[in-house]
N, C-alpha and C positions, 0 to 999 in steps of 0.2 A: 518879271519873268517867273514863271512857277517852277517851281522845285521840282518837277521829273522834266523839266526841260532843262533847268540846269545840271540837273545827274545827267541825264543822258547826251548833252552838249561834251560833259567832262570826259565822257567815256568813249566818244567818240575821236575826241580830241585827244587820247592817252593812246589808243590803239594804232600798231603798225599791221601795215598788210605786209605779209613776208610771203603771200604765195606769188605766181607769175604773175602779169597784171592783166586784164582783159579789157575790151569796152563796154563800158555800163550800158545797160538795156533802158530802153525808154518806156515806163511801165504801162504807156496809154495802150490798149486791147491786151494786155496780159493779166493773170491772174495775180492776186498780192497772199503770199504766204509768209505767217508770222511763226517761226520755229521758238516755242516760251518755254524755257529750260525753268527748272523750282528751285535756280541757285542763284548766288549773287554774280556778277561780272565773272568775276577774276574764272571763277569754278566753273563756269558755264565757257569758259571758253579752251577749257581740258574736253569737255565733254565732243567727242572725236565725231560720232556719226552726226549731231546735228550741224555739226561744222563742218566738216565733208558735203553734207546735202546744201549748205546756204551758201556754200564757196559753188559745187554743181552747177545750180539751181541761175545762179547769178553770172557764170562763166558762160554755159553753155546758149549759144542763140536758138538752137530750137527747142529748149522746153519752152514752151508760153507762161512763163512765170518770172515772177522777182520774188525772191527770198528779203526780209527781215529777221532780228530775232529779239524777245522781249526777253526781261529775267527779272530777278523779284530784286527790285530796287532800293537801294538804301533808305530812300525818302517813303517807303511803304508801309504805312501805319498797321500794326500790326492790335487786332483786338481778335483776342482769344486765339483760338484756332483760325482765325479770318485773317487776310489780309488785305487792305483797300488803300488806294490812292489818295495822297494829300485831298485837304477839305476843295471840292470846286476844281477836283481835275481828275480829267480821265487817264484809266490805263491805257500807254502809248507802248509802240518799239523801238528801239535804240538809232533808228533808220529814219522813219517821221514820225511828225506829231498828228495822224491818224490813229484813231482807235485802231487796238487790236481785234476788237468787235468786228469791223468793216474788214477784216481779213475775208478771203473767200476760200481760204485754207488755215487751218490753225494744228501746228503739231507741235504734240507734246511727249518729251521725254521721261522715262520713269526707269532709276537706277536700280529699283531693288521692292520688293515686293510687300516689304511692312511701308512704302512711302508712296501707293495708289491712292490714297487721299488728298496727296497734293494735285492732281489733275483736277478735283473737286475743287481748290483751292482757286485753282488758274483760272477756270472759267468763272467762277464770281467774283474774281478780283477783275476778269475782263466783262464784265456784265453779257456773259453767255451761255443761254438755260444748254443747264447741266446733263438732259437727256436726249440723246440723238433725237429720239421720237417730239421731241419739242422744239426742236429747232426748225427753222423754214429755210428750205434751200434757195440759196438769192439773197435770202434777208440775212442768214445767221453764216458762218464757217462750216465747211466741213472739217470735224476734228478727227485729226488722225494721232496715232499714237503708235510706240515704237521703244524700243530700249529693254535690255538684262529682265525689268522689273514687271515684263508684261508675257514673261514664260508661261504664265499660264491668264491668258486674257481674259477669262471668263468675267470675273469680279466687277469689271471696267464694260460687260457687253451691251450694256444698255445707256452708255455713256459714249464712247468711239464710234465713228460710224467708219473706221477701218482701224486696223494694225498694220506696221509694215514689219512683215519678220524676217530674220537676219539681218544680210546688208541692204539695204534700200536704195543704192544706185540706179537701180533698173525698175525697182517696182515704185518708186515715189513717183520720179519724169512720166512714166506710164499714165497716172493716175491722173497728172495734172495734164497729160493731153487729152484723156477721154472726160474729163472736167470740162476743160475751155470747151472741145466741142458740142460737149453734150449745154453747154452754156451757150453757144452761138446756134445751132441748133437741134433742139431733143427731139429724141426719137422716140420711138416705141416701147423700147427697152426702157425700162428704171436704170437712174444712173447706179445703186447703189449696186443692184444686178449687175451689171459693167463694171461696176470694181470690183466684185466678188470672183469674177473670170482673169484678174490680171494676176499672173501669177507670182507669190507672195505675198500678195493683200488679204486679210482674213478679214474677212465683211459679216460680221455678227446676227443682223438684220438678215442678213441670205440665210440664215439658219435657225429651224424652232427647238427650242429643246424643252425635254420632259424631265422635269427636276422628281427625287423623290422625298418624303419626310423625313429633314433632320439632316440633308445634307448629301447632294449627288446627283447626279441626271440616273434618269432610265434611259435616254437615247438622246443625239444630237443628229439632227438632219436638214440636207439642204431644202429650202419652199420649194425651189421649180430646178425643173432640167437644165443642164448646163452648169450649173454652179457647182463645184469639186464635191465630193465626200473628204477630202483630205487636203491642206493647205501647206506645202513645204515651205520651209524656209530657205532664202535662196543665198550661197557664199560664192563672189566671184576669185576669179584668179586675179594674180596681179596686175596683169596686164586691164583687167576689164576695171579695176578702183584709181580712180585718180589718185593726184600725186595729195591732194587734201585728206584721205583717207590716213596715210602714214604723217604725216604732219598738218600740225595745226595752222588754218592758212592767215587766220590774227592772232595779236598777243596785245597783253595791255602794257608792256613796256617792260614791265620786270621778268616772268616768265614764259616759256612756249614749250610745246610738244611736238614727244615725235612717238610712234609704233613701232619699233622694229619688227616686231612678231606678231602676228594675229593667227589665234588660234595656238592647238598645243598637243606637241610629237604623244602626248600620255592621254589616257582617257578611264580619267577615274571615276567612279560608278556614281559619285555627288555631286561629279564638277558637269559645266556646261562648254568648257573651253576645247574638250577635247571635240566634241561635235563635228564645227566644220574643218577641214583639211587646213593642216598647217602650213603658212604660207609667210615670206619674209621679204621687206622693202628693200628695193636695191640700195647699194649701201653708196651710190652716185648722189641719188635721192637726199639721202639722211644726213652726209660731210658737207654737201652744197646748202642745205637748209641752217646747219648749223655754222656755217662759214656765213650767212645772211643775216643770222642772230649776233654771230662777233662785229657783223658792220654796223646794223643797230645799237648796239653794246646791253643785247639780252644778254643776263648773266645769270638767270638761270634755268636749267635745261632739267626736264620731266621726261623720262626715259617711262613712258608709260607702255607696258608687257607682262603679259602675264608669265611669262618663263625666258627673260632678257637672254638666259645662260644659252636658252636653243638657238641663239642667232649665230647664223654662218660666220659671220664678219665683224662677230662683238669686237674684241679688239683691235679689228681697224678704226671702228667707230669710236672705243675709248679713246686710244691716241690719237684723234683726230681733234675729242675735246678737252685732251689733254693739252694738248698744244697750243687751244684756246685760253686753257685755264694759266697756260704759264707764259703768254704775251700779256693776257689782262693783269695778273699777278706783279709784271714786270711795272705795269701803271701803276702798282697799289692798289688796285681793284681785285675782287674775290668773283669766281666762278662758281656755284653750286650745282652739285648734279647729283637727281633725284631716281633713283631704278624703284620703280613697282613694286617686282621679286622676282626671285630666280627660285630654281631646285637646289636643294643642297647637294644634290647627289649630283651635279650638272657644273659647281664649282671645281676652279681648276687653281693652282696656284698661280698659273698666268693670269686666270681672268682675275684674281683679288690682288695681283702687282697693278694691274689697269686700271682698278677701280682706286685702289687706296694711294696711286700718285697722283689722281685726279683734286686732290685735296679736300677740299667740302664734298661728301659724298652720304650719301645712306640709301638701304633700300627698305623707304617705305615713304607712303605720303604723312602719317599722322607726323603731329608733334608730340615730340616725348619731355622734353624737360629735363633732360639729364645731365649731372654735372660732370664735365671733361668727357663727352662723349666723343671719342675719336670716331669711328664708325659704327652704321646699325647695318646688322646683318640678320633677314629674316629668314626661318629655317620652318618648314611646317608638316612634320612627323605625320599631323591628324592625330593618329595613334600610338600610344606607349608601346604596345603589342604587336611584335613584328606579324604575327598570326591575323591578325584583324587589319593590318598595315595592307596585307596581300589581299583580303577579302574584299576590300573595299576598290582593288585593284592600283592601289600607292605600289609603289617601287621604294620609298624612300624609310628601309628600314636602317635599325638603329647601326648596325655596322656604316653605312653610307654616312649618317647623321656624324659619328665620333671623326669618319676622316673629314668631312667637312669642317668640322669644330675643329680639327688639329691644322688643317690650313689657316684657318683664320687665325690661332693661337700663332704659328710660326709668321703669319705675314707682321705682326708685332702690329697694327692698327686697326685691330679690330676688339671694340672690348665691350659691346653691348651686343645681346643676342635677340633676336622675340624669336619664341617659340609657339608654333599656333598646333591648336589642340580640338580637336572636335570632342564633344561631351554629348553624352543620350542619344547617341547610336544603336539603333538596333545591334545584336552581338555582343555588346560590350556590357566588362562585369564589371563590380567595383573593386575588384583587383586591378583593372585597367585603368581604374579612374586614380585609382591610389600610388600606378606605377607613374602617373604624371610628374607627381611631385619628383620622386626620386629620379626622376627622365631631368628634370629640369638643375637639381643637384647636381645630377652627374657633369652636367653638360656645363655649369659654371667650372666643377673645379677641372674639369678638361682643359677649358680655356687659358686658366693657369693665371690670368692676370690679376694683381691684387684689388684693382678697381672694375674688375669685368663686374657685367652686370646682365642678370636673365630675363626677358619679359616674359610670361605666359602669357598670350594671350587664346583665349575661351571661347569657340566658339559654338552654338547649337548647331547638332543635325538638323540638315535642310533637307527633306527629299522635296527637291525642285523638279519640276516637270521637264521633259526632252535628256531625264538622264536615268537609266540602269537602277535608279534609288526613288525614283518617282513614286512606288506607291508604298515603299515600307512607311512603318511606325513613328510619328514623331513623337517624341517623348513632351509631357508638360512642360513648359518653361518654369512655371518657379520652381518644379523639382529638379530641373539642371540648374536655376541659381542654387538651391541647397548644395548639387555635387559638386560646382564651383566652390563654394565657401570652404566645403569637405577637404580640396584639394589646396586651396592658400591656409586652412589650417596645418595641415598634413606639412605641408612646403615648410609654414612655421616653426614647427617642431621639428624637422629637419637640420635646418637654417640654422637656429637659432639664434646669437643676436646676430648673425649676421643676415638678418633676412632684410629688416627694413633698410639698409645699403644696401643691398645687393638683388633685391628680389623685386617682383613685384606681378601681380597676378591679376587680370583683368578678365569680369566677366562678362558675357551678352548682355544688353538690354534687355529686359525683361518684355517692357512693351511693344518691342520691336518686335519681340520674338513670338507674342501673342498674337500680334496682326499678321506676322508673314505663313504663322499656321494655318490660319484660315484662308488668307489670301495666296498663299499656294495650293490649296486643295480646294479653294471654295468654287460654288457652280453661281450664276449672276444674280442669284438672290444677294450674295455677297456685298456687290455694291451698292445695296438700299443700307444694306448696316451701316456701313463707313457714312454713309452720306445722312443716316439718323445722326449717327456719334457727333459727327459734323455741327449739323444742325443744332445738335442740342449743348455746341459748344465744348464737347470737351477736349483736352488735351489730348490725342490721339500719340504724343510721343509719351504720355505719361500712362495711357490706358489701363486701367485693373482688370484682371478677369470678371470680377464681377459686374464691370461695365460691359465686356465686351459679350460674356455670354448672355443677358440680359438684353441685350440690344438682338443677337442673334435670334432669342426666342419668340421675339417679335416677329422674325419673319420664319418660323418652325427650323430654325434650324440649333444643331447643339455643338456646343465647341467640342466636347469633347470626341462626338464622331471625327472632326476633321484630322484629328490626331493618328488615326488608325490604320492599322496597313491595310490600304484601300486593293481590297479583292475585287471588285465592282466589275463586271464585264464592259461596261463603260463609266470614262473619266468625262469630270466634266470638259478638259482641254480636249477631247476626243480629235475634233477637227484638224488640229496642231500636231498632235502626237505623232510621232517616227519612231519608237523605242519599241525595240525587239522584245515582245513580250515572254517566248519560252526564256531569255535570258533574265529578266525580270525576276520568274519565276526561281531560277536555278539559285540566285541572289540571295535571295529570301529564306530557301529554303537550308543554304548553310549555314545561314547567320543566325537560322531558329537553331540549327543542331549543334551552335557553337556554344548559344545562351543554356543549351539541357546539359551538355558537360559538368560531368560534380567539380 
């Protein structure tokens, strides 16, 4: 038996279905779509919209589709930047031992915008050419793509032959019915033309664009009549997302999720959460899922949200797995539960009595390593300065920050903080850089506990695209590693010996932060870079500047433009764009008059 047939036997064999049950479709005249997540098992099956789509996709009898999903396999030999299948075996999905290749759809997920190289990854680990224009329709998949990481799609346009933006309940099923038809029999129309018209699908191909030297379009426009000037991204109501949308509809035995919230009551000028209208799972929904996890005896539960606090019915939903947590308890068994994050300014004393009877709790996914951490409670300022707090459109200035910290001091179980911090913000001085440290001081000896403990965590302005900050300034990455180092010195000297107990200051990746410069402002020359870097092998999570602008030169483009605050009458995400540009504008021009203040 070969080795991705025993991984994916095991994994198979691990997993419980916890959504309703349906009956399996019989996939003779339907389409085969293979959704390839760039993670192992466990983490790809958090990942909410392509598990929403393959629960869909699989549930539903009229789409003309069956859903599989591949992920990078433990048995997946990794040489260099590449990843390939055991010697003498092909890339399969977890579903059969059909290539992924023979897909007649293949979607790929992308979390975040420094990791669009992994799509380059997927397809040569599935032996399939890498540029839309290279592929043969019939022979090859159509690859679509979707996810946080393709805010601005441009980079990937010569690689997707669509996007699905937002939620893709509606524009995915669309797609695979004028697919099968246009497969049983084509018309006159180009199929890609017909994707280009479904609304939500950004079909790259339906559009030429006019790049200019060193980084940018002169114009993006559709080839022929019919095809939009502008591509929305589409968010349904509750009523229109299935019940897989709010809950994960498998689990590999130990953990599963749920959403209570999608989207977010705030809309701050960097975030993208605030976008589409905020919307909450009935909380029938989220008690009955989790009372199906205590019959399985899933023990532990991922409260994935980006603002838990805004849920109508938080503490119906804690005491619910409270309740779980104190039958399993009664076994000798432990219940863990995992919150996202919340606002601080949005914590209640009820809500941290709910959370800290829950017993294993924190809100965050990483792991931290801390000794006696009773609970992690994440709090995230952005800014020292309540003045730049409100520029940026935050609410959470430091008066909100201190009674937050004094609930959690009084709930007596809470004794580790992370404090997240945005650094190389346009506006911001190194006064503000240096009031972090002491932001982070304060906020220990608030705490009061003798074992409390601060995280800072560090991270780069992003102007991401679909948000209010899209075109200002991004500052160089290694000069915000330098003001990082500035500020855990600064904290140092503060501290002092009691910093290394008590402290601890993490900063961005640097390489990360190199590639999502370019890759959130770049125009589709972009993805010939990544896919040289690629090519020529190098570590793209380790990337240099001098790799990457080098690489960039190649095809006339210069890093340093893509840093700029982009005045450009067109972007290159032109097509995508919704952001209100005199507001853009208005942004911009505070945060200049904030920076000329003596």
């Amino acid at each position: 038996m070969s080795l991705l047939q025993q991984e994916t036997d095991r994994i198979r064999a691990s997993e419980i279905f916890l959504a309703d049950p349906y009956e399996p479709k019989d996939p003779a005249g339907r389409l085969r779509v293979v959704l390839a997540m760039p993670y192992g098992h466990a983490y790809s099956l958090m990942c909410s919209g392509p598990m929403a789509l393959y629960d869909l996709i699989n549930r539903d009898p009229v789409i003309p589709a069956v859903a599989e999903r591949a992920v990078e396999y433990d048995c997946l030999v990794r040489d260099g930047a590449r990843l390939r299948p055991p010697a003498g075996e092909t890339y399969r999905s977890i579903e059969s031992a059909a290539p992924v290749s023979a897909a007649d759809v293949l979607g790929v997920s992308v979390t975040n915008a420094g990791g669009l190289h992994q799509v380059l990854r997927l397809l040569d680990l599935a032996k399939i050419p890498r540029r839309a224009a290279d592929r043969v329709p019939g022979r090859h998949p159509l690859v679509v793509g979707g996810g946080p990481g393709l805010a601005n799609p441009e980079p990937l346009a010569d690689y997707l032959d669509a996007i699905a933006l937002g939620e893709a309940e509606q524009s995915v099923p669309e797609l695979l019915r004028v697919l099968h038809a246009h497969r049983l029999a084509p018309g006159p129309v180009p199929l890609h033309r017909q994707l280009a018209r479904v609304p939500g699908l950004y079909v790259p191909s339906a559009y030429r664009c006019e790049t200019v030297p060193g980084g940018g379009v002169r114009s993006v426009l559709p080839v022929v009549l019919g095809v939009p000037g502008r591509v929305h991204a589409p968010y349904l109501s509750v009523a229109e997302l299935p019940a897989a949308h709010f809950c994960s509809p498998v689990s590999d035995g130990t953990a599963a999720v749920i959403s209570p919230v999608l989207g977010c009551l705030h809309d701050c000028h960097f975030c993208t959460l605030g976008v589409p209208d905020f919307r909450q799972a009935p909380l029938g929904l989220l008690t009955g899922y989790v009372d199906r996890l205590e019959a399985r005896g899933i023990r532990t539960i991922v409260i994935s949200a980006p603002t838990f606090t805004q849920y109508r019915h938080k503490r119906a939903l804690l005491e619910h797995i409270r309740a779980y947590a104190d039958r399993a308890a009664a076994k000798g068994e432990k219940v863990a539960t995992i919150i996202g994050s919340v606002r601080a300014d949005e914590i209640t004393a009820d809500y941290l009595k709910a959370v800290t009877e829950l017993g294993d709790f924190g809100h965050l996914f990483t792991e931290l390593s801390l000794d006696r951490a009773r609970g992690v409670v994440t709090i995230a300022p952005e800014f020292a300065d309540d003045d730049l707090v409100a520029l940026y459109g935050k609410t959470l200035k430091r008066e909100r920050v201190k009674r937050a910290v004094d609930l959690c001091r009084d709930s007596g179980r809470v004794n580790v903080i992370m404090l997240y911090f945005i650094v190389g913000a346009p506006g911001e001085t190194a006064a503000d850089r240096d009031a972090v440290a002491d932001y982070a001081r304060e906020v220990r000896e608030r705490l009061g506990h003798e074992d409390a403990v601060v995280i800072v965590k560090l991270t780069q302005f992003q102007p991401t695209p679909g948000t209010l900050g899209q075109r200002l300034a991004m500052a160089d990455p290694d000069t915000v590693q330098a003001h990082g180092r500035q500020i855990a010195a600064r904290l140092r000297t503060l501290a002092g010996a009691e910093y290394e107990r008590h402290y601890r200051v993490e900063l961005p990746a640097p390489a990360r932060m190199r590639l999502e410069a370019v890759c959130l402002r770049g125009d589709r020359r972009v993805g010939r870079v990544l896919e040289d870097l690629y090519d020529a092998g190098t570590d793209l999570a380790a990337v240099t500047r001098d790799q990457l602008a080098d690489a960039l030169a190649v095809h006339g483009l210069d890093f340093d433009r893509h840093l700029r605050h982009m005045d450009d009458p067109v972007l290159p995400w032109q097509v995508v764009d919704a952001v209100n540009p005199a507001a853009e504008r208005q942004l911009a021009a505070a945060l200049t008059e904030r920076e000329a203040r003596p």
